[in-house]
KOLSEKE-946631 format. One line per field, with one value per atom (N, C-alpha, C): residue in three letters; x, y negated, z negated. Coordinates in Angstrom, 1 decimal, padded with zeros to 4 digits. Example, Ala and Ser with C-alpha at 12.3 -4.5 7.8 and 13.67 -1.06 7.14 Angstrom:
// residues 2
r	(ALA_ALA_ALA_SER_SER_SER);
x	(013.2_012.3_013.2_012.8_013.7_012.9);
y	(005.7_004.5_003.3_002.2_001.1_000.0);
z	(-007.8_-007.8_-007.8_-007.1_-007.1_-007.9);
This chain:
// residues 236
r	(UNK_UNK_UNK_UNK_UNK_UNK_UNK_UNK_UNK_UNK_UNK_UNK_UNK_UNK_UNK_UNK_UNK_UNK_UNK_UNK_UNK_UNK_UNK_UNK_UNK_UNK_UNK_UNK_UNK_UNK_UNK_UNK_UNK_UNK_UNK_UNK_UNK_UNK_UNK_UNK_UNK_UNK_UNK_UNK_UNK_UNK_UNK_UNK_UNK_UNK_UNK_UNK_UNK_UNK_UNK_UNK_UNK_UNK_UNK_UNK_UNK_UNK_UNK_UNK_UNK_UNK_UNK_UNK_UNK_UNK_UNK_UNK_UNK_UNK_UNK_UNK_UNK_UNK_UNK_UNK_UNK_UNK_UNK_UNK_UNK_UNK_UNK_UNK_UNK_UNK_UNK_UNK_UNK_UNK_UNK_UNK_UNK_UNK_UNK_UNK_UNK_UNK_UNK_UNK_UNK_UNK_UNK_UNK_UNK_UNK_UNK_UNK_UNK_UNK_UNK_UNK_UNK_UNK_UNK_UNK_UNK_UNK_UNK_UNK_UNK_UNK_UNK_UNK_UNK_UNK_UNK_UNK_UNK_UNK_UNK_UNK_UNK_UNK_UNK_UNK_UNK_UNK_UNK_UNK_UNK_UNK_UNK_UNK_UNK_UNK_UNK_UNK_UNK_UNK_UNK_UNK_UNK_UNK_UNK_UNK_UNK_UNK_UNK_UNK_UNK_UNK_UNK_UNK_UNK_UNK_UNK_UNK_UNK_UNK_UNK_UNK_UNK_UNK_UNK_UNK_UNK_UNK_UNK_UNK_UNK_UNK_UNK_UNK_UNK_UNK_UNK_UNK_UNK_UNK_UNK_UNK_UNK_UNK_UNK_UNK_UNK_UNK_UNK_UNK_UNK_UNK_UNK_UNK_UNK_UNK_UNK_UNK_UNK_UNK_UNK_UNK_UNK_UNK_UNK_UNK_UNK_UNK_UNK_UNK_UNK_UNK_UNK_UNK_UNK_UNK_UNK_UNK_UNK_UNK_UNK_UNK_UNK_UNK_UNK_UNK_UNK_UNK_UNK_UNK_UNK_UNK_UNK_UNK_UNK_UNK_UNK_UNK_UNK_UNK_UNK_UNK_UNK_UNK_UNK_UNK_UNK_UNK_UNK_UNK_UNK_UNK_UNK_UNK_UNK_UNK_UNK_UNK_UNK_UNK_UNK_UNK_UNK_UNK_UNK_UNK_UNK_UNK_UNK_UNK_UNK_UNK_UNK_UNK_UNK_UNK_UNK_UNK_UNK_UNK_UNK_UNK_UNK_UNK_UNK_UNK_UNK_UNK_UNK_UNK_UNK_UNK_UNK_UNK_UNK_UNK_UNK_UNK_UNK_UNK_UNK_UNK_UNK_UNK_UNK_UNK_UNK_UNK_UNK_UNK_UNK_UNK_UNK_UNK_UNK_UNK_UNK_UNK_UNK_UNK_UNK_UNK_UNK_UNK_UNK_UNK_UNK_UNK_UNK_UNK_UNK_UNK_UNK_UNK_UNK_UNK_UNK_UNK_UNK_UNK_UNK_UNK_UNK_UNK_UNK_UNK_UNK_UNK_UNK_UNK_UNK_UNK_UNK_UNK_UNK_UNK_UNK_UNK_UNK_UNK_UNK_UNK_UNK_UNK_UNK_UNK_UNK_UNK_UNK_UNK_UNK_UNK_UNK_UNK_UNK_UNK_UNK_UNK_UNK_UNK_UNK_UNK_UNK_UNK_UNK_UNK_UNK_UNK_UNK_UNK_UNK_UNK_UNK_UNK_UNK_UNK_UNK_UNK_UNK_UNK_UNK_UNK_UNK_UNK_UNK_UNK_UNK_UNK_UNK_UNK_UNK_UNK_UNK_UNK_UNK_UNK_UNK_UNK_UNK_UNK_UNK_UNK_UNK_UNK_UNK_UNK_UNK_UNK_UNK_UNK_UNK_UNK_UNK_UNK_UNK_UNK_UNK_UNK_UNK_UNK_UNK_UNK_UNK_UNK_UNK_UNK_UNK_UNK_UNK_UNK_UNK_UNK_UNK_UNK_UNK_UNK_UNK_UNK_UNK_UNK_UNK_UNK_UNK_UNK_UNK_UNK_UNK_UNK_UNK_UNK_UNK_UNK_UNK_UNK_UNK_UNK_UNK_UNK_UNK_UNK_UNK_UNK_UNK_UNK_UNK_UNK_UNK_UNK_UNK_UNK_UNK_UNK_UNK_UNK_UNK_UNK_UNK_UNK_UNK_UNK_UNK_UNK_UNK_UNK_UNK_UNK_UNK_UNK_UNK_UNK_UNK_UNK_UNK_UNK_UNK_UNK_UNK_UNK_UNK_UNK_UNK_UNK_UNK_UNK_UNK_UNK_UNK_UNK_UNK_UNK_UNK_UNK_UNK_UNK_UNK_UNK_UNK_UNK_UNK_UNK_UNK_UNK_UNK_UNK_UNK_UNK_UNK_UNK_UNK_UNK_UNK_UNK_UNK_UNK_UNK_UNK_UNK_UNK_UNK_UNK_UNK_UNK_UNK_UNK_UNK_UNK_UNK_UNK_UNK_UNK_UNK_UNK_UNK_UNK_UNK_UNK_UNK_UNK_UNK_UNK_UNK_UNK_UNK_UNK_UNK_UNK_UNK_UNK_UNK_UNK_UNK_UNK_UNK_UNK_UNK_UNK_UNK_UNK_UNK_UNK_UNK_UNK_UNK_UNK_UNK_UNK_UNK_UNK_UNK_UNK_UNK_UNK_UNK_UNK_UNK_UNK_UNK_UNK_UNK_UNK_UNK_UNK_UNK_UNK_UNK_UNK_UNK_UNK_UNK_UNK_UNK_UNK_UNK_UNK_UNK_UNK_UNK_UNK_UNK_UNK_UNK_UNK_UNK_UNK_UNK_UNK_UNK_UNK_UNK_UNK_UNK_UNK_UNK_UNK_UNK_UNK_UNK_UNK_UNK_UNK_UNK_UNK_UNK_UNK_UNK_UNK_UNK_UNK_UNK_UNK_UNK_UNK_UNK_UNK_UNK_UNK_UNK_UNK_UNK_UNK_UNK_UNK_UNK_UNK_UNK_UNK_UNK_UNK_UNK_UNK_UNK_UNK_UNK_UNK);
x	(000.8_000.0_000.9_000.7_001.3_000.8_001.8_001.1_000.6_-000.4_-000.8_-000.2_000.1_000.4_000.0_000.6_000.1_-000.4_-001.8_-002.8_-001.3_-001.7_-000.7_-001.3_-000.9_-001.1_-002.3_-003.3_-004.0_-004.2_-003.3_-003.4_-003.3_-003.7_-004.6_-003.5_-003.1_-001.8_-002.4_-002.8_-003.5_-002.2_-001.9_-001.1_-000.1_000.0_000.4_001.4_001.0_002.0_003.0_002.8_004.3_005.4_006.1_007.9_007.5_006.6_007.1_006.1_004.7_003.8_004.5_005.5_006.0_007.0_007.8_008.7_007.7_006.9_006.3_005.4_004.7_004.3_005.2_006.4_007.2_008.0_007.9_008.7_007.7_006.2_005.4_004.9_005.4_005.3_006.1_007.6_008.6_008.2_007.1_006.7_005.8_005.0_004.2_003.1_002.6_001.2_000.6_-000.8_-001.5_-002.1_-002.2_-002.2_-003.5_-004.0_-004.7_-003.9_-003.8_-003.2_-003.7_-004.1_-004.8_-004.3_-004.7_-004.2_-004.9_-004.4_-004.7_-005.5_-005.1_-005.4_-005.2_-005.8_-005.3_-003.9_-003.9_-002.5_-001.5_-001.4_-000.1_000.1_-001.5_-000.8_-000.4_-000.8_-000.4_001.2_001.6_003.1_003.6_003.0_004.4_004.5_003.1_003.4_003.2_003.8_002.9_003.2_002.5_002.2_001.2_000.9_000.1_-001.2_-001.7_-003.7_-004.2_-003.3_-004.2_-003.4_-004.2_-002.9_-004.1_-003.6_-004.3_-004.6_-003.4_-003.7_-004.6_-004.9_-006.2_-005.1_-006.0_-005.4_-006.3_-006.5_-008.0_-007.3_-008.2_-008.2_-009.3_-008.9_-010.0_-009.5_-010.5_-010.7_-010.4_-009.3_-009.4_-009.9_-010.1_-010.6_-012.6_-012.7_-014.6_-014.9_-015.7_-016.5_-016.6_-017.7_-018.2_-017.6_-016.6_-015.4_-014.8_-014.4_-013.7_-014.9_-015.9_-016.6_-016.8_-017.1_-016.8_-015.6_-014.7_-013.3_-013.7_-013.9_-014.1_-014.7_-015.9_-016.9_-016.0_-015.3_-014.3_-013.1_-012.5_-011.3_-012.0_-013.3_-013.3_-014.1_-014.7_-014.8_-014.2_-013.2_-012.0_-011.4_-011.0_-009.9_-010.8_-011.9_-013.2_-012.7_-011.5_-010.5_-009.6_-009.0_-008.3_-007.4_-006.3_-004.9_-004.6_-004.0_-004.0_-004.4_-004.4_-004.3_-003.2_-002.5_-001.6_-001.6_-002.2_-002.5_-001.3_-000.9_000.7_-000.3_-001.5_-002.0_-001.9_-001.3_-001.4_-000.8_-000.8_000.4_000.8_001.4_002.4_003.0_002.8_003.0_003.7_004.1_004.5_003.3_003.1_001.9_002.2_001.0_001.2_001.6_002.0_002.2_000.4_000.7_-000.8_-001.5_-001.6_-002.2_-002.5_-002.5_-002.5_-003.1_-003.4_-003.9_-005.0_-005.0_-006.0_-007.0_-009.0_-009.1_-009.2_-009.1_-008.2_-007.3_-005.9_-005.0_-005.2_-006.1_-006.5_-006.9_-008.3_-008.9_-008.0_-007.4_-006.6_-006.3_-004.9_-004.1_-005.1_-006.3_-006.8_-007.4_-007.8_-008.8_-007.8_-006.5_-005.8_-005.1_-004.8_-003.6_-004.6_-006.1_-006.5_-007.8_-008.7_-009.9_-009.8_-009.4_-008.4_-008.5_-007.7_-007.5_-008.9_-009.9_-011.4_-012.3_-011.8_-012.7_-012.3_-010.8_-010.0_-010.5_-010.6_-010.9_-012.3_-013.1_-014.4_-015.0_-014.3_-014.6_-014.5_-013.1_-012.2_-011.9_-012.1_-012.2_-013.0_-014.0_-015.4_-015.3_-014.8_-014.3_-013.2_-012.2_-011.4_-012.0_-012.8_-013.8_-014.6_-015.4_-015.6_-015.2_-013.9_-013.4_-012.5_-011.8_-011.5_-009.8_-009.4_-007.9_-007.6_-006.3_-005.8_-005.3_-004.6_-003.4_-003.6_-003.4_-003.8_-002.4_-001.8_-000.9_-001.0_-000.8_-000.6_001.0_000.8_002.1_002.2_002.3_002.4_003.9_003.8_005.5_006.1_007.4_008.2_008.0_007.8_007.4_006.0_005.2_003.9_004.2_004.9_005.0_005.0_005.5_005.8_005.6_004.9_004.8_006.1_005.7_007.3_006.4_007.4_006.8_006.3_005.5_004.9_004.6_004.2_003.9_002.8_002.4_001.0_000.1_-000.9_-001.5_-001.1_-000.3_000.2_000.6_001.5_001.3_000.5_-000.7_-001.6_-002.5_-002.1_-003.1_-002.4_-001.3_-000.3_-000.6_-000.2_-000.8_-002.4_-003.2_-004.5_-004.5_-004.0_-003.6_-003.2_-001.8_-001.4_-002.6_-003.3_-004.8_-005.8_-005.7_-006.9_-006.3_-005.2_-004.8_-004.5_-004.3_-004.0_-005.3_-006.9_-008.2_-008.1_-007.9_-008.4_-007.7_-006.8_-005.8_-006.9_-007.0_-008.1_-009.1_-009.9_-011.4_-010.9_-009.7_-009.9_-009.0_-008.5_-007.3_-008.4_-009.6_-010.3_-010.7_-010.8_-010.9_-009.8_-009.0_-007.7_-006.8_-007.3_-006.9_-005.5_-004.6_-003.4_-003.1_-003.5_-003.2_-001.8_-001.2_000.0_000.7_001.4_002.0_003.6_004.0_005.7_005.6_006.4_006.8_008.1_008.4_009.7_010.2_010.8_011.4_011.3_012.8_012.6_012.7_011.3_011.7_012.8_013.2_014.2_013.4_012.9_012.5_012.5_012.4_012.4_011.9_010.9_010.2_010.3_011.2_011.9_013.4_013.8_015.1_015.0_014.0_013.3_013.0_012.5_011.9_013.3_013.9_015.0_016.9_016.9_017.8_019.5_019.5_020.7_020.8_019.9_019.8_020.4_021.3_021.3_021.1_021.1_020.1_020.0_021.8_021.9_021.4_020.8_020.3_019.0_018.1_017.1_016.5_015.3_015.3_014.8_015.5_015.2_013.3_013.3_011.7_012.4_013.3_013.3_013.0_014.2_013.9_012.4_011.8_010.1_009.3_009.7_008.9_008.7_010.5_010.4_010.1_009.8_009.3_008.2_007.2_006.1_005.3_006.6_005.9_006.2_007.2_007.1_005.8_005.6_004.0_002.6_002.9_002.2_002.2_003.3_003.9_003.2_003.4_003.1_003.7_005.1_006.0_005.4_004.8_004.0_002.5_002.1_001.0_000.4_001.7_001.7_001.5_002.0_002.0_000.6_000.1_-001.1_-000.8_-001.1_-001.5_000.0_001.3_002.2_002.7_003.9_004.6_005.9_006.2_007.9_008.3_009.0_009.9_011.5_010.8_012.2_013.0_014.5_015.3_016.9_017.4_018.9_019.6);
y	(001.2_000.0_-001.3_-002.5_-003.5_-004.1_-005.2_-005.4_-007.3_-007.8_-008.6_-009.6_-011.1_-011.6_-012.5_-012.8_-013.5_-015.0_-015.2_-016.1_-017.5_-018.9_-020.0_-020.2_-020.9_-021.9_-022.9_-023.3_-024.5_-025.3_-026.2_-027.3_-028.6_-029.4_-030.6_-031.1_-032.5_-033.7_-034.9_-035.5_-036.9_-037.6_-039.0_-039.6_-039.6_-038.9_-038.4_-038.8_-040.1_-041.2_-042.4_-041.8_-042.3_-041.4_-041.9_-041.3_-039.8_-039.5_-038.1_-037.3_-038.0_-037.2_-036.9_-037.7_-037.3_-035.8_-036.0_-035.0_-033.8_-034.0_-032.8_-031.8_-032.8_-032.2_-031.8_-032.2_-031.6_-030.6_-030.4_-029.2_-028.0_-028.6_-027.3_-027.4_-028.3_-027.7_-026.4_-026.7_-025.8_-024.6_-024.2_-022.7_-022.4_-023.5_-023.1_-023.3_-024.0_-024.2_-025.4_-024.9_-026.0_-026.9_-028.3_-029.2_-030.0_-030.8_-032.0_-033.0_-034.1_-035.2_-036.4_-036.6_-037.7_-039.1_-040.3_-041.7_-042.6_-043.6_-044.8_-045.3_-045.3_-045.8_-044.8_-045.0_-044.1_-044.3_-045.8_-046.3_-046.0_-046.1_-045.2_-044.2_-043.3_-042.0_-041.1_-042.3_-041.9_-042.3_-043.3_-044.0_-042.7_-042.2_-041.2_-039.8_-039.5_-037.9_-038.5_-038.8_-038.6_-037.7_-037.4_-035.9_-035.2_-035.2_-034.2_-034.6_-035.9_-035.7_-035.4_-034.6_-033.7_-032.6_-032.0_-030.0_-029.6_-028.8_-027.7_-028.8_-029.4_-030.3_-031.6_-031.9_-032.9_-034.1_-035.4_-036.9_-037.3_-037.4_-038.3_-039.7_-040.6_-041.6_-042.0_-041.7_-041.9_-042.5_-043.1_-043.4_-042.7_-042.1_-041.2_-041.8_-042.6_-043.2_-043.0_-042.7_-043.0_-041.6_-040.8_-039.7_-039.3_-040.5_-040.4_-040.0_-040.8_-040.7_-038.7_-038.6_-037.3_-036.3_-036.8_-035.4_-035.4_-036.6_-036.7_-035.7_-036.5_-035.5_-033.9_-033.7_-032.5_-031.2_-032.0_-031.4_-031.0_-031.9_-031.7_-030.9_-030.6_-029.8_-028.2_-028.5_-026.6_-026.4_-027.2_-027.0_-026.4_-027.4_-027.3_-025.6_-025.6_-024.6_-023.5_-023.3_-022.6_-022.1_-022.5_-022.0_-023.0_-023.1_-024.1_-023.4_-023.2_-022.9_-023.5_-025.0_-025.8_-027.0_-027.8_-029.1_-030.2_-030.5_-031.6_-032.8_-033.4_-034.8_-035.6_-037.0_-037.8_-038.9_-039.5_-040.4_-040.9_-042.2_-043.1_-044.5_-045.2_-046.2_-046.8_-047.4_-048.5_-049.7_-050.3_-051.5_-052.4_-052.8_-053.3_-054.5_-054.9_-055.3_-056.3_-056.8_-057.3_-056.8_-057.8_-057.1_-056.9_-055.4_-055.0_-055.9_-057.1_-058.2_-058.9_-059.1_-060.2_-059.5_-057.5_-056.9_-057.6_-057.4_-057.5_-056.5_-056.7_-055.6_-055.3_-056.0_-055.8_-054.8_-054.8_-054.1_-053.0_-053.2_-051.7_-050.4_-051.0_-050.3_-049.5_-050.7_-050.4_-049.4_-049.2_-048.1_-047.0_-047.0_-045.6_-045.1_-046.2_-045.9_-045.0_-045.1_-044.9_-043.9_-043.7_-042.8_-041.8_-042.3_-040.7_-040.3_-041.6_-041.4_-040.9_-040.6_-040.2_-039.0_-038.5_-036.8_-036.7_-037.0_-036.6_-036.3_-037.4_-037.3_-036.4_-036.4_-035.4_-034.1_-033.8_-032.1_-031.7_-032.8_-033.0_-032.0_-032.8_-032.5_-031.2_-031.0_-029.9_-028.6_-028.3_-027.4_-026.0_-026.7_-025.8_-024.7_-025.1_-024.0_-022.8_-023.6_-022.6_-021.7_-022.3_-021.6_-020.7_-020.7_-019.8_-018.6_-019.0_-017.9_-017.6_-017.8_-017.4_-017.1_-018.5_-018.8_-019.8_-020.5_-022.0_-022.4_-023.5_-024.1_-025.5_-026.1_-027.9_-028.6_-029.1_-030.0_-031.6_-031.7_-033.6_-033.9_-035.3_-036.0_-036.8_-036.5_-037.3_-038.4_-038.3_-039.5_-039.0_-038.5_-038.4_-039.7_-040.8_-042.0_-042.0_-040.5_-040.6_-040.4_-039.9_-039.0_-040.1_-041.4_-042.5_-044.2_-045.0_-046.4_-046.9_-048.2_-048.7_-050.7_-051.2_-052.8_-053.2_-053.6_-054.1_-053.5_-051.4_-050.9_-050.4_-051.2_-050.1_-049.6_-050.2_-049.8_-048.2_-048.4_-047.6_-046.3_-046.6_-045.4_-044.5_-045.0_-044.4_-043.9_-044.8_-043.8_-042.7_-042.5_-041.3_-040.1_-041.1_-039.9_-039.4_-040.3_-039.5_-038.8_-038.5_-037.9_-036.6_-036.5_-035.3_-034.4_-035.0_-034.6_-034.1_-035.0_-033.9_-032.7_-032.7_-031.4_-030.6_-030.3_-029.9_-029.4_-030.5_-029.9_-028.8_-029.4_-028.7_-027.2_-027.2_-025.8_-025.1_-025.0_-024.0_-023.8_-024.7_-024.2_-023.7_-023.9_-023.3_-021.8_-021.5_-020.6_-018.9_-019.0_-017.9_-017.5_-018.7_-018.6_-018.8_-018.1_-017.7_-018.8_-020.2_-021.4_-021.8_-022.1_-022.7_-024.6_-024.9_-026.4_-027.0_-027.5_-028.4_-029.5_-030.3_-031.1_-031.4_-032.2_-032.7_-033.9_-034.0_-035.3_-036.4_-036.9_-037.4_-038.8_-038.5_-040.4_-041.0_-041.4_-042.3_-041.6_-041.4_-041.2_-041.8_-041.5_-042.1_-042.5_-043.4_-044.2_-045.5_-045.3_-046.7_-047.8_-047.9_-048.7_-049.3_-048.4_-048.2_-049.0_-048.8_-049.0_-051.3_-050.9_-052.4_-053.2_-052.6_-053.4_-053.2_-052.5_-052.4_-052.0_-053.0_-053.3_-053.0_-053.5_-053.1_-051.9_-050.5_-049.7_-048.9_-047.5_-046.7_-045.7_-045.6_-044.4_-042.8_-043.2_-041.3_-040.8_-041.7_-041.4_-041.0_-041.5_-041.2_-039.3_-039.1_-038.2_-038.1_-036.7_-037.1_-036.5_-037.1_-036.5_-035.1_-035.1_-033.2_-032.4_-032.8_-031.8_-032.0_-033.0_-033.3_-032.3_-032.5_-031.5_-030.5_-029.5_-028.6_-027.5_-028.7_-028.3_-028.2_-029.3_-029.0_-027.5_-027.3_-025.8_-025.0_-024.9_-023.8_-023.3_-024.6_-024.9_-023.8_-024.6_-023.6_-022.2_-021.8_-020.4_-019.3_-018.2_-016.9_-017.1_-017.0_-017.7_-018.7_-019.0_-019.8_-019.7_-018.5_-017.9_-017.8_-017.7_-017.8_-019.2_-020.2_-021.7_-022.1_-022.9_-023.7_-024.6_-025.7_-026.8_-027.4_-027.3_-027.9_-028.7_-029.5_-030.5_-031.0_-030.6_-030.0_-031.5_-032.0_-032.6_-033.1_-033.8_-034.4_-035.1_-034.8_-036.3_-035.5_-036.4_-036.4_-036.3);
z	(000.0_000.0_000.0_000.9_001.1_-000.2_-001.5_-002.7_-002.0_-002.6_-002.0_-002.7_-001.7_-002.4_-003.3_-004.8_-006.1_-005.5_-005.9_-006.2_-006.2_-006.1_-006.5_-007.5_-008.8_-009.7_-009.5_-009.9_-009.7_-010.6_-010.6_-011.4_-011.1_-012.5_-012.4_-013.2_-012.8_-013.2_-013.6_-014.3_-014.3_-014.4_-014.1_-014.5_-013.3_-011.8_-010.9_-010.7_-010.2_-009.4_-010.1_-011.6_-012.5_-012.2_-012.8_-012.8_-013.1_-014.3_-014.8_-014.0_-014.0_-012.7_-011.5_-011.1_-009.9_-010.0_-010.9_-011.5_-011.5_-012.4_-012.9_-011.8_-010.6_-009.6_-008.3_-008.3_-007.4_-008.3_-009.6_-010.2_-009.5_-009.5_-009.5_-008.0_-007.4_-005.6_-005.2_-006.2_-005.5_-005.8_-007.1_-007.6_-006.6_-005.6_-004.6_-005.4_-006.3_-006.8_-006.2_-006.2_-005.5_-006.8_-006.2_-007.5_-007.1_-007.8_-008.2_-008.4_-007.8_-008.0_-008.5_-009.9_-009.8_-010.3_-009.8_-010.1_-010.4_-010.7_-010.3_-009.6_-008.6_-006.9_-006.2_-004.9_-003.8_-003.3_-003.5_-002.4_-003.5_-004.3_-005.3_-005.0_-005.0_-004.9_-003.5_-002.4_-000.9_-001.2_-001.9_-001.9_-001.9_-003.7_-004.2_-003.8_-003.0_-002.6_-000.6_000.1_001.8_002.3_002.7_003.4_003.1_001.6_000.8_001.1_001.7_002.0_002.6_003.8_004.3_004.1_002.9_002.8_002.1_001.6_000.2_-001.1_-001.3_-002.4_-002.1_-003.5_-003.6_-004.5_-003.9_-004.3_-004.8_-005.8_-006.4_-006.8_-006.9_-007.6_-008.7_-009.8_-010.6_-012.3_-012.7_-014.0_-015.3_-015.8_-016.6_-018.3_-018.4_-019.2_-019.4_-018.1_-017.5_-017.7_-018.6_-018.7_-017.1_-016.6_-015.4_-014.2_-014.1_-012.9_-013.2_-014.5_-014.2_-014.1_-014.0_-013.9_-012.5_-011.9_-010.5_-009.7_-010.7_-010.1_-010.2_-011.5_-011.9_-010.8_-010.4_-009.4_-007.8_-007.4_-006.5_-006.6_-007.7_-007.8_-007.9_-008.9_-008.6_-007.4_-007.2_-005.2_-004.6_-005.1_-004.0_-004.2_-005.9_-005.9_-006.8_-007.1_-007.6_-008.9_-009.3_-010.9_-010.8_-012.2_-013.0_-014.2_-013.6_-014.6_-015.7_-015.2_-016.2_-015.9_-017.3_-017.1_-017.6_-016.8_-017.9_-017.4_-018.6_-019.2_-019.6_-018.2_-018.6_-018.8_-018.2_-018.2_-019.1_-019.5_-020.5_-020.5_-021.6_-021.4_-022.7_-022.6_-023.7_-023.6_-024.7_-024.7_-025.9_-026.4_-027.6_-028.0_-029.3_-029.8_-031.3_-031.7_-032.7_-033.8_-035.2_-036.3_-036.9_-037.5_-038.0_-038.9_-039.0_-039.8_-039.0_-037.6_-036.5_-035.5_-035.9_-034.6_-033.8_-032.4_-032.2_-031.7_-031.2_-031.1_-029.8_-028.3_-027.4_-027.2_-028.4_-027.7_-028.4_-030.0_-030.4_-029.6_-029.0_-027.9_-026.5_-026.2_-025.1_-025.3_-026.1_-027.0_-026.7_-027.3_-028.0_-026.6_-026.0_-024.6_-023.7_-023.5_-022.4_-022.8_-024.6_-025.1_-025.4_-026.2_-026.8_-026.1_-025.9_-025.5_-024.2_-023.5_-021.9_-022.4_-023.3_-022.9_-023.4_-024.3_-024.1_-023.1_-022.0_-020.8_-020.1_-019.9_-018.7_-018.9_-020.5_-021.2_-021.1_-021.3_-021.7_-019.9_-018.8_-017.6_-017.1_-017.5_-016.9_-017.8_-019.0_-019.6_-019.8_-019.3_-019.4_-018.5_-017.2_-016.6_-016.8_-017.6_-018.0_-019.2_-019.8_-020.9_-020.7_-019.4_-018.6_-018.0_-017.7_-016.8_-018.4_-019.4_-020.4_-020.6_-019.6_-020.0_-019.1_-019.7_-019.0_-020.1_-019.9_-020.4_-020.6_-021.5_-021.1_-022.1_-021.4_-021.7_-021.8_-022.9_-023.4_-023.3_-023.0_-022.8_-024.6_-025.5_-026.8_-027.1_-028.4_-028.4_-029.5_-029.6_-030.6_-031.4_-031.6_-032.1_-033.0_-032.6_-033.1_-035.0_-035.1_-036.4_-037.6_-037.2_-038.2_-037.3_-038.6_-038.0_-037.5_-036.5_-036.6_-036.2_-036.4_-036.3_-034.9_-034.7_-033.7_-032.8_-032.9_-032.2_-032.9_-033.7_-034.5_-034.1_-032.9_-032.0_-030.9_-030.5_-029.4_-030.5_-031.3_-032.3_-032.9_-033.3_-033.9_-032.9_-031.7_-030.3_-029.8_-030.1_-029.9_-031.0_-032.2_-033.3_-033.1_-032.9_-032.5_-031.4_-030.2_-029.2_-029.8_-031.0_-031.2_-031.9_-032.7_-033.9_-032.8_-031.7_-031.1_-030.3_-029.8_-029.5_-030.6_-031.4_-032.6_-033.0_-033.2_-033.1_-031.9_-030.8_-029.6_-029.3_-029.9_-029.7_-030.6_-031.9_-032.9_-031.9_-031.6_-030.8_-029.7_-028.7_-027.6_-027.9_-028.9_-028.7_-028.8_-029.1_-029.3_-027.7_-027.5_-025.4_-024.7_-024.9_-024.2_-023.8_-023.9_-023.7_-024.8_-024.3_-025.3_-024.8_-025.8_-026.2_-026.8_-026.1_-026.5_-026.1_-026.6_-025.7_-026.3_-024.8_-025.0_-026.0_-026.8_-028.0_-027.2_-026.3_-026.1_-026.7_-026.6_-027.7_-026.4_-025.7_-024.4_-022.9_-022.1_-021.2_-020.2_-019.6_-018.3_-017.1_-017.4_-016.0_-015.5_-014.2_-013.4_-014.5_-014.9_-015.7_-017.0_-018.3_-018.9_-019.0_-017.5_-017.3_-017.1_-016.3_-016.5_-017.6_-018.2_-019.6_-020.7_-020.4_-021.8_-021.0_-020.2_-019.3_-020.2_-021.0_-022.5_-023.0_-023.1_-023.2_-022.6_-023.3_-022.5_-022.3_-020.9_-020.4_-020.6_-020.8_-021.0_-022.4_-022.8_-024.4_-024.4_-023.5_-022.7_-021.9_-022.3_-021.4_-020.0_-019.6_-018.2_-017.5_-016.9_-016.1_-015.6_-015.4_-014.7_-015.9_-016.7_-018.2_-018.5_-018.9_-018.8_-018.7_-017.0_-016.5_-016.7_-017.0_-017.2_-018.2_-019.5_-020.4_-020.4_-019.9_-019.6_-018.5_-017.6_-017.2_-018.3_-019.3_-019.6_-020.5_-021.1_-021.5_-020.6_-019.5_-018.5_-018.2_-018.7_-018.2_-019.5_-018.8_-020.3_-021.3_-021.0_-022.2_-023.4_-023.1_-024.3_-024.8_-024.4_-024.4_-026.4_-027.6_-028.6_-029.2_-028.2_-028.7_-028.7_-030.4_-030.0_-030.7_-030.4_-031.4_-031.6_-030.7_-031.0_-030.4_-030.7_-030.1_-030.1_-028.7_-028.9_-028.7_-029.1_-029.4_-028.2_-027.8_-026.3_-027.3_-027.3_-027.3_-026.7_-026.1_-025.3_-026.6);
């Protein structure tokens, strides 16, 4: 008997067309898995993948913050790919902020909307299928920074630390349904952006988006089929 060949990977990247989405979705092109790409915009994410809109893979541009929008998405990917491996959740952002006496509720929101209330919607959408079929993998991008305050990051912090609490919730409830919940902790990514805003810095102190990435598959992989509810920890 000829053995047939193994199914690809199908997975879902929010966050796509930053530095480590990019990393992380060309780590998992070269394994041959078909992805979800989702962003921002469309025109970002034609920038950082071309070639990919018309293939196997899907380019969304959507709202990961909007219930609405990812269920939108949602409806389209298992369309598209009728199962769902994993998910990993980079979407977020950061910003440096007031001292906590001067917060405001602006950049509170922001923070929580983009760092924690995001992986709600992304999972809220996309899970149920894996619940269904009764396995998948969902990966968060968290912060080595989450674990303790620091001055004028109080906001952004505590949306990280909430970030790590709901995966931490979400690993218990899903680990009965074959689902493993985790995420990467890194202190400073290495990126373009990064390199921008903190120009004095140096880099090799920094991690890299390949390592990132790679940690992140392994997340994905069997190999971590015992991990729930944790958070590994990046630093150079």
């Amino acid at each position: 008997m000829i053995p047939t060949k193994p199914e690809p990977l199908h997975i879902v990247i929010t966050g796509a067309s930053g530095a480590l989405g990019k990393a992380v979705a060309q780590h998992f092109l070269t394994q041959g898995a078909r992805l979800a790409l989702l962003g921002h915009s469309a025109e970002q994410l034609d920038d950082a993948f071309p070639g990919l809109a018309n293939s196997a893979h899907l380019l969304i541009a959507s709202d990961v913050t909007s219930v609405e929008h990812m269920k939108e998405s949602a409806q389209q990917i298992v369309g598209a790919f009728k199962h769902i491996d994993a998910v990993v959740h980079i979407a977020g952002g950061f910003e440096m902020g007031e001292a906590v006496h001067e917060l405001s509720r602006a950049s509170w929101d922001r923070m929580m909307d983009l760092n924690a209330w995001s992986f709600v919607a992304v999972t809220q959408a996309l899970v149920p299928s894996m619940v269904a079929r009764g396995a998948g993998r969902v990966v968060a991008v968290t912060a080595k920074s989450a674990s303790r305050g620091a001055a004028q990051m109080a906001a952004y912090i505590a949306s990280k630390s909430a970030l790590q609490r709901l995966v931490e919730a979400m690993a218990a409830e899903l680990a009965p349904h074959g689902i493993a919940v985790n995420s990467i902790a890194p202190s400073v990514l290495d990126t373009p952006g990064n390199r921008q805003a903190m120009p004095d810095a140096n880099p090799s102190e920094w991690v890299s988006t390949v390592v990132a990435a790679e940690t992140i598959a392994f997340l994905v992989s069997g190999g971590a089929a015992a991990l729930h509810g944790q958070h590994l920890t990046l630093d150079a």
